[in-house]
Structure formats: structure tokens, C-alpha cells
N, C-alpha and C positions, 0 to 999 in steps of 0.2 A: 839360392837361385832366385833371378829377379821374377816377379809376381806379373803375368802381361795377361790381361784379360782382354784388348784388342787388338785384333792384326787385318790388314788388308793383302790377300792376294791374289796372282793371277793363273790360271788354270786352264789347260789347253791339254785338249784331248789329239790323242793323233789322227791324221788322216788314213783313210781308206786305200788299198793300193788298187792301181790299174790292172784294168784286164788287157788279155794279150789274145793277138787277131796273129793265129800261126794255121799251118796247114802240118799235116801227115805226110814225112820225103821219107820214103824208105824204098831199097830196090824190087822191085819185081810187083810194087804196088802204087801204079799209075793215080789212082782216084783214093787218097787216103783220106781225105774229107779232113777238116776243122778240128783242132784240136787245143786249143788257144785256153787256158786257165782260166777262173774269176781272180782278180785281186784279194786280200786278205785283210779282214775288218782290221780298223786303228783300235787302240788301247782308250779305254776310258777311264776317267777320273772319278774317284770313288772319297768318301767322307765316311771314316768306322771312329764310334766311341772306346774310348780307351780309359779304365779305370785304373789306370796307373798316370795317368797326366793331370795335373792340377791347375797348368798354366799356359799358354799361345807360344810363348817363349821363342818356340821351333821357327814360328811363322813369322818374327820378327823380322828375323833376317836372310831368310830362304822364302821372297817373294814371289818367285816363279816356278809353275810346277808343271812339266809337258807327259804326254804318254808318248809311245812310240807309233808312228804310221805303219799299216800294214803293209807287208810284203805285196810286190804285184805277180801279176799270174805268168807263168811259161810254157812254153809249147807242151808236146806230148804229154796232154790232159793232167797238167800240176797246176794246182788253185798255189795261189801265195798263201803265207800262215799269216796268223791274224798275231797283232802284239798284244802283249801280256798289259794288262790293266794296273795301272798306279791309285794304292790305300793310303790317305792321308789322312795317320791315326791324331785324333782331337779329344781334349778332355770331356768328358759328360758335364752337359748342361751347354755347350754349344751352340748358337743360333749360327744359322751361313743365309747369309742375303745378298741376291744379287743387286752388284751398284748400280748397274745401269737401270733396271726396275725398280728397284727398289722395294722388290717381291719377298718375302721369306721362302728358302728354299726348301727349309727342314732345320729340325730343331734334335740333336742328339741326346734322347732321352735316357736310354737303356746303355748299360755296354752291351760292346757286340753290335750296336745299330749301323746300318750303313746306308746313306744317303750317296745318290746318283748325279754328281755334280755337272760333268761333262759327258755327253755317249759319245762314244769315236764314232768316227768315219763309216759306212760299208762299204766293201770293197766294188770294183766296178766287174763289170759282165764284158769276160773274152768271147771271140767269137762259138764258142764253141757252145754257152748258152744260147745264139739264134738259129741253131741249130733245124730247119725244118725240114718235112717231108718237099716243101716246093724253092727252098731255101739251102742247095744242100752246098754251098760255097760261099759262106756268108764272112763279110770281110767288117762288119760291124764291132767296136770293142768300144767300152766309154770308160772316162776316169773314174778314179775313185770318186766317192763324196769325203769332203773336211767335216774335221771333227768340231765340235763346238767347243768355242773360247768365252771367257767370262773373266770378269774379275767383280772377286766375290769380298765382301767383311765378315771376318768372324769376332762373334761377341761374346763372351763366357758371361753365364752366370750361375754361380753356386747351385748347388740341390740341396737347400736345407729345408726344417721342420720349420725352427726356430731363428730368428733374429734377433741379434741384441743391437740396440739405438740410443746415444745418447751424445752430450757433451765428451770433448776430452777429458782424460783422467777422472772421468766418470768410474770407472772399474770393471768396464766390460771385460780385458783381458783377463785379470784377476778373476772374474765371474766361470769365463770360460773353463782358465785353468783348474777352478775349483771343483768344479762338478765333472768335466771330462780329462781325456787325456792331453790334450792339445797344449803345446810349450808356447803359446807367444809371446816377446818381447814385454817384457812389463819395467815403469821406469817412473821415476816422479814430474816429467814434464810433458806438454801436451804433446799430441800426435808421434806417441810411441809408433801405434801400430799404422802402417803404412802402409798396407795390403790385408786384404778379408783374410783371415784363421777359418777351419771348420774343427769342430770339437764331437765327438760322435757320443752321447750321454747314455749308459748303462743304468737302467733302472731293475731289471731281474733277468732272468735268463730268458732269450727272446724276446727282450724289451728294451728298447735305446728307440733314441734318437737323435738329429744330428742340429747344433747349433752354428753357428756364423757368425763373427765378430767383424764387425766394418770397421774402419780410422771413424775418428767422431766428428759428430757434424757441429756445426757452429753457425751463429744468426749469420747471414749473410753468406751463406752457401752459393744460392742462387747466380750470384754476381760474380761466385769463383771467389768466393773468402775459403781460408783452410784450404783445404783439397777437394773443395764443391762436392758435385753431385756425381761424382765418377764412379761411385763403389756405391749408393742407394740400388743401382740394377739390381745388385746380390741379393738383395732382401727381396725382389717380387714375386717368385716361387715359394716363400714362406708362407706357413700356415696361421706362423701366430708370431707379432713381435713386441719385445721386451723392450720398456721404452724406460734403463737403469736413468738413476737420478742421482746426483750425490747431496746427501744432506751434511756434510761436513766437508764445504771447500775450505780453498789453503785463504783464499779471501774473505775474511769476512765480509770486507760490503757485496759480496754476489751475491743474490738473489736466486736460491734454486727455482722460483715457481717461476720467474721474468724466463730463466733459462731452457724449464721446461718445456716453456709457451711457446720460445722460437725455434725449439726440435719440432713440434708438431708444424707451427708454420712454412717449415721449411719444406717439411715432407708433403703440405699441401699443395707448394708450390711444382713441387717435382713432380708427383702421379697424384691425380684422388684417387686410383685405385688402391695403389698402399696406404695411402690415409685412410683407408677405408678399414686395412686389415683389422682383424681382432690383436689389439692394443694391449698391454697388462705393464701396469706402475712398478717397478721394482726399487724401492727404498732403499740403497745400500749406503757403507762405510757407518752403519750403526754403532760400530765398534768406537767407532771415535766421539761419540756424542754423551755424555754422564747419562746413567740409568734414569736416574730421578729425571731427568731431560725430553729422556725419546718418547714419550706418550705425547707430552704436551707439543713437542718438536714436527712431528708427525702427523696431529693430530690440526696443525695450522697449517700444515704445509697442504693438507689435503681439500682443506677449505677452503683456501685460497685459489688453490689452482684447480678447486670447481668438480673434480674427478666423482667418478658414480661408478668406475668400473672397479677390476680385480685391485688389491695391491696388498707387497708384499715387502713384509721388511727384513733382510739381510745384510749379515756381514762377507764380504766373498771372503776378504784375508781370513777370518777368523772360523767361515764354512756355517756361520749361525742365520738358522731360517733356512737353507740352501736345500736341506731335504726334503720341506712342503715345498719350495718351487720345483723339483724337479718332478715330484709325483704329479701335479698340479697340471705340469706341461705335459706330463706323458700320457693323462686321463684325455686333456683335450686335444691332441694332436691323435691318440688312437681313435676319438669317436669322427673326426674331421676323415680319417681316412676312408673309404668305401669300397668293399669288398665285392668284388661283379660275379657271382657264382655261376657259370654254366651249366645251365639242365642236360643231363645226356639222357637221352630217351632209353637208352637201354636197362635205365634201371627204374625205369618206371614201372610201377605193380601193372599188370595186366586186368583189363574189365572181367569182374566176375562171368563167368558163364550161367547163364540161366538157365 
């Protein structure tokens, strides 16, 4: 299934139905007074997160989405029924922004969330609401109210811990594959992966978390070189990202640390927020380098390109090093998390009595 993280569309709630200006005709009851119905509210437009969707896909091509207008009111005191409200279920991690604001409307955090995109209509007041002690034949009725219309964008981005960052054929899928369960595309030429993977990582029982594999970035992002900055979104809910390196490309005259330098560059250019994130070296395809090699190999690479933070050197093919990164990630991703405990006063101890 193709991978669609943006769609634009439009949403239109129903209208309200009319109220009705009727009188009381029955035999042998000359003065039967007003009996005119209210109209019956429009159907509203509703956003619920859905953990069974991964992708906009829906919204591609099904641009338009109406509710139904309410029934209007009829004589002998019948309100119109109101229409049934339209759910348009969206993966978690959702943003809906109206275009014409350019407002955020709500962000689908939870499954189960549902955001209130359009309210229908209310129905209109038959005469039989002006109903008074000095008003006893009131011929007054008004339309419904319209429902609200909009057209909205939605924008996906993943719910990960963890992001992985680097050049093509860096080994991020590879990285993925090796530590969770997640099957992506893995191949010897650049830009295998061509849509974010999430891999969901098992460390004990009640202990995981979830990574994210983007396509890779390349100097010249910015400009729309590779596949730009279409899939960095993915990474800005992350807690902590993986910035893989390959120390054994197929070139030798590449230069991992020049290469390094223009991942971060790039990611500066895009948010200084994610430039900001908590960052960690991952040193992989060790497997490729002579033993006698990788101290000395590693040990220039790290000089050069200036680094003071974590790093971490693995094989993903080979799974070497791969179980201190995952402990590593799940120590700091658990203390990042914050646990909001509610006091319930009912179990507070009672003041001694004196």
C-alpha cells in the first residue's frame, strides 16, 4: 500500500432543517392553536484516531466529505429528526489545519480521540416555539442555520521514541530490522527506503519502544536534492535520535566525517528544534572494517568530526554492539518519560485527633 502522509480536504457539515408555521384543523375544534415543529439539527463532522491506519491514503482520493442536513419540522407538533453525524477515521499522529487560517485544529494523539471538525446546522423554530400567553396565533417560523464548511490539510506524523538519521545505505533499515520486528526493503543502492518503517523494540516484558526509519537524507536536501525534507516531519515527536554513520562505504574516496557534517547541516537548516534533539553517533557496518583497523578507524573518525556526545559502535548485519544500544535507548527514553500521578484525597490518612 502506497505510504501518503499528506492529503488536503474538504468537509461540510449539514444544514439545520426549517421550522414549520402549521395550525391545529380538526373537527369540532375551532381554535386549535400552533402546532408547527422545530427543524432537526444537520449531521456534524467528526476526526477519531484510528490504530489500525498508518497512512492518509483514504484521503487521497475521496476529497469531499458532506454530513446530511436535518429534516424540517411538520404540523401536528413533529420536530424534524436530526442527521446522523459523519467519523472520519485517521491514523494517530494526525495534525488537521484549517487552510484558510492557517489555525491547527487538533492534533490526534490517543486512539479513540475525536476532534470536532464541522458542528451542523441547528434546526429552525416552527411557530409552535412563539408560542405565548399574548401571542396565541403566531405565524412566525425561521430557517435552519448552515452547517460549517472548511477545507482542512492533514499531515501525519509518526509517534516514535526513537529516530534513526543518516546518509543512504547508511544501514538504518538493516539497524531496524535487527533489533525489532519491522520487514523494510533493504537492497545495495541508495534510497531503498522510500517511506518512514516504525519498528516497535522489545527490551523485557513491559518494556519496548518504538523506532522510525526515514529514506536518507543527503547534502542538498534543502534545495529538493534526494527526496528533501518530506519525511524529517517523522522525527519531531521523537525523544532521542540516532544519527547511523557508515564507516565502510562502497567509495572509498567518501569521506564519512564531510558526510556526517552535512546530515547535521541539513537538519539545521530544516527545524533548530530537532537539531536540538538529544543526538547519539552510531558507528555501524563494523563488520566490514579488519579488527586490527576499528580502534584506530573510529578513533579518527571521532576527532575529526569534533563529537563529545554518546557513541556507539555496531554491526546491524552481524547484530554486534546492538544489545548496549538498545538498553541504552530504553534507560533514556524511560527517564524522558513523565508519569503525572493523581492525588485522590480519599486515601489520604486522616489528621490525628487530639
Amino acid at each position: 500500500m502506497k505510504f501518503v502522509d499528506e492529503a488536503t480536504i474538504d468537509v461540510a457539515a449539514g444544514n439545520g432543517g426549517a421550522g414549520c408555521a402549521s395550525f391545529r384543523r380538526e373537527k369540532f375544534i375551532p381554535f386549535g392553536g400552533p402546532d408547527g415543529g422545530d427543524g432537526g439539527k444537520g449531521g456534524s463532522v467528526w476526526a477519531e484516531a484510528d490504530r489500525n491506519l498508518n497512512t492518509l491514503i483514504d484521503y487521497r482520493y475521496a476529497r469531499r466529505h458532506e454530513a446530511r442536513n436535518g429534516e424540517a419540522g411538520r404540523g401536528s407538533d413533529c420536530f424534524g429528526a436530526a442527521a446522523d453525524d459523519i467519523v472520519l477515521r485517521m491514523p494517530v499522529g494526525t495534525i488537521i489545519t484549517d487552510l484558510e487560517t492557517e489555525t491547527v485544529i487538533g492534533e490526534l494523539l490517543e486512539p479513540g480521540q475525536r476532534i470536532l471538525l464541522c458542528k451542523g446546522g441547528d434546526g429552525g423554530f416552527g411557530n409552535l416555539h412563539f408560542k405565548t400567553s399574548t401571542n396565541r396565533a403566531p405565524r412566525q417560523k425561521t430557517p435552519g442555520w448552515p452547517g460549517e464548511v472548511k477545507k482542512v490539510r492533514l499531515e501525519l506524523r509518526v509517534l516514535a521514541d526513537v529516530g534513526l538519521l543518516g546518509q543512504p545505505n547508511a544501514g538504518k533499515s538493516t539497524l531496524i530490522t535487527a533489533i525489532s520486528n519491522a520487514k523494510p526493503k533493504i537492497a545495495d543502492y541508495p534510497f531503498t527506503t522510500l517511506h518512514p518503517n516504525l519498528g516497535v523494540v522489545r527490551v523485557g516484558p513491559e518494556k519496548s519502544f518504538v523506532v522510525a526509519d526515514i529514506p536518507g537524507l543527503i547534502e542538498g536536501a534543502a534545495e529538493g536534492a534526494g527526496l528533501g525534507h518530506q519525511f524529517l516531519r517523522h522525527l519531531q515527536r521523537t525523544r532521542l535520535l540516532l544519527h547511523v554513520v557508515d564507516l565502510a562505504p562502497f567509495d572509498p574516496e567518501v569521506d564519512p566525517v564531510k558526510e556526517a557534517k552535512a546530515i547535521v547541516a541539513e537538519l539545521k537548516k530544516y527545524d533548530a528544534e530537532l537539531h536540538a534533539k538529544p543526538r547519539w553517533l552510531v558507528l555501524n557496518k563494523l563488520d566490514m572494517v579488519p579488527e586490527e583497523e576499528r580502534a584506530a578507524r573510529v578513533k579518527d573518525f571521532i576527532k575529526r568530526y569534533k563529537w563529545k556526545g554518546p557513541v556507539f559502535e555496531i554491526s546491524a548485519l552481524t547484530r554486534e554492539g546492538c544489545q548496549p544500544l538498545i538498553h541504552a535507548i530504553y534507560d533514556h527514553v524511560a527517564a524522558e518519560q513523565r508519569v503525572i500521578e493523581e492525588r485522590d484525597v480519599r486515601f489520604d490518612s486522616p489528621d490525628p485527633i487530639e
